[in-house]
C-alpha positions in Angstrom: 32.2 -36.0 -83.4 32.1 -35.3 -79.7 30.5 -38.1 -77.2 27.1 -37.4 -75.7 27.3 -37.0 -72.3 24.8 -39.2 -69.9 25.2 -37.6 -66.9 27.5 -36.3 -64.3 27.9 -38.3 -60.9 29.7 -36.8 -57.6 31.2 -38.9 -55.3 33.5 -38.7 -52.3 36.4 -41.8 -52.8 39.2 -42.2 -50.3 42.4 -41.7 -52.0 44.2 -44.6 -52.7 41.2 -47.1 -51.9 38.9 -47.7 -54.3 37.2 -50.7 -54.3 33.6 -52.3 -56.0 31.9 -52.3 -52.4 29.7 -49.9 -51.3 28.7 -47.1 -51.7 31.0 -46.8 -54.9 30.2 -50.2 -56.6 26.4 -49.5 -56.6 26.8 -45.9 -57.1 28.8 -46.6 -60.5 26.7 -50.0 -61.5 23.3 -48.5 -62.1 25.2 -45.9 -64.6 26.8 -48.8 -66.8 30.1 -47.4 -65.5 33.1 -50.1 -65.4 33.5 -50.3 -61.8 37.0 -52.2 -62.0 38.0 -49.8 -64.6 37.0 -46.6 -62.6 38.5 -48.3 -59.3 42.2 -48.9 -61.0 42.2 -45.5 -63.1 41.4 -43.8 -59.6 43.6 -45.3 -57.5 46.3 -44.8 -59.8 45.6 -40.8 -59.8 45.6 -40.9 -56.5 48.8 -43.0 -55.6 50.2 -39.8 -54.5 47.9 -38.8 -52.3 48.0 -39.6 -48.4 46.0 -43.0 -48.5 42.6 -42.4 -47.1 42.1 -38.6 -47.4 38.5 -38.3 -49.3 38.8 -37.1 -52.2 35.9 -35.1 -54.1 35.6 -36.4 -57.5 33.3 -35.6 -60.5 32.6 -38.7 -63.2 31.4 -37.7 -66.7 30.1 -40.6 -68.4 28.8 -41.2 -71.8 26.4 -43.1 -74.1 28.6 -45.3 -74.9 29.3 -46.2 -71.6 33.4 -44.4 -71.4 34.0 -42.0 -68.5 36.1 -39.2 -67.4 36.9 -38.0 -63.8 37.6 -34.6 -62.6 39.3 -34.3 -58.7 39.7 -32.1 -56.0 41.4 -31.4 -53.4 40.1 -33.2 -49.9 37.4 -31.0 -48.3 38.8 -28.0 -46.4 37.2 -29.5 -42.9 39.3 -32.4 -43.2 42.5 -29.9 -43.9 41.6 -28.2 -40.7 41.0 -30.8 -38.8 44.5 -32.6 -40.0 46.3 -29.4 -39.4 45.0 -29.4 -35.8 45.3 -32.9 -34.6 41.6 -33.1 -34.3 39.2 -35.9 -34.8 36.5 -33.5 -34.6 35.3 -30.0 -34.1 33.9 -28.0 -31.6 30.6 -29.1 -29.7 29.6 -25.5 -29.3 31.5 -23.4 -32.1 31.7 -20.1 -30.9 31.6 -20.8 -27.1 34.0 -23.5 -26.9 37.3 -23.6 -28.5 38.7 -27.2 -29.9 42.0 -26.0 -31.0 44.4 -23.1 -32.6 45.7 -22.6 -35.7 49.0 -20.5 -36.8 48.7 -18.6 -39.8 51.4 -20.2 -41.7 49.2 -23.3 -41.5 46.1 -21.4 -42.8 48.3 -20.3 -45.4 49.5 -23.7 -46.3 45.6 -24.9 -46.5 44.8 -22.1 -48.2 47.5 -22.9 -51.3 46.4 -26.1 -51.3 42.8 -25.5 -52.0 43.6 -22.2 -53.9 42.4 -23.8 -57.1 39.2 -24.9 -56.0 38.1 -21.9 -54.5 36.9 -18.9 -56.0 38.9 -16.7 -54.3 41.1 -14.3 -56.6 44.3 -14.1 -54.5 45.8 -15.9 -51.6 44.0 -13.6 -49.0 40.8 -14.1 -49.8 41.5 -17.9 -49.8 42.8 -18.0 -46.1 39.8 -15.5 -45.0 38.0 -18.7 -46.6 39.7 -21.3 -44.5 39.8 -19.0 -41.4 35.2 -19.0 -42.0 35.7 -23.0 -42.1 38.0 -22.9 -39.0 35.7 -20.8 -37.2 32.6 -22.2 -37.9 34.2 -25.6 -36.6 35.3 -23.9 -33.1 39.3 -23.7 -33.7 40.9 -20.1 -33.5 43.1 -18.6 -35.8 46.3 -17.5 -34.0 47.1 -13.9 -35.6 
């Protein structure tokens, strides 16, 4: 018999660090989640990861108080922004350009997110990440 499912809970963890404080602790205590367990099982997925990337991540929990996670890939902003050497976008997107990217790095963001996205091939992915970029004030170079 399948386990009824309580809810669904979104957060955004950074990879690799885990821990009961806030906002995770309280987020997952008012659920009847284990906090400890979530913390380990999550940092251990993630051990791979480039510590302190956020990391979208999607917790089932059940009735009987278990829980599965789902992750994603880090936010497509925070891909940009790495791939530039940014710490933040444009004031004035559109007027004032932060930075450039080349298009083998929109192609490399763009296979990283693929399966996230709902785009169908490659292309439309980096037409996807070339939106973000823009919308954030960095040019795509050609």
């Amino acid at each position: 018999m399948a386990k009824k499912v309580e809810g669904i809970l979104k957060l955004q963890v950074p990879a690799g660090s885990a821990n009961p404080s806030p906002p995770i602790g309280p987020a997952l205590g008012q659920r009847g989640i284990n906090i400890m367990e979530f913390c380990k099982a999550f940092n251990a997925a993630t051990g791979e990861m480039e510590k302190g990337s956020p990391v979208p991540c999607a917790i089932t929990y059940y009735q009987d108080k278990s829980f599965t996670f789902k992750m994603k890939q880090p936010p497509m902003s925070y891909l940009i922004k790495k791939a530039a050497n940014l710490k933040s976008g444009s004031k004035e997107p559109g007027k004032l350009v932060a930075a450039k990217l080349s298009e083998t790095q929109v192609r490399e963001i763009a296979e990283q997110k693929m399966k996230d996205l709902n785009a169908n091939d490659i292309e439309g992915a980096m037409l996807m990440v070339r939106g973000s970029a823009r919308s954030m004030g960095i040019e795509v170079e050609g």
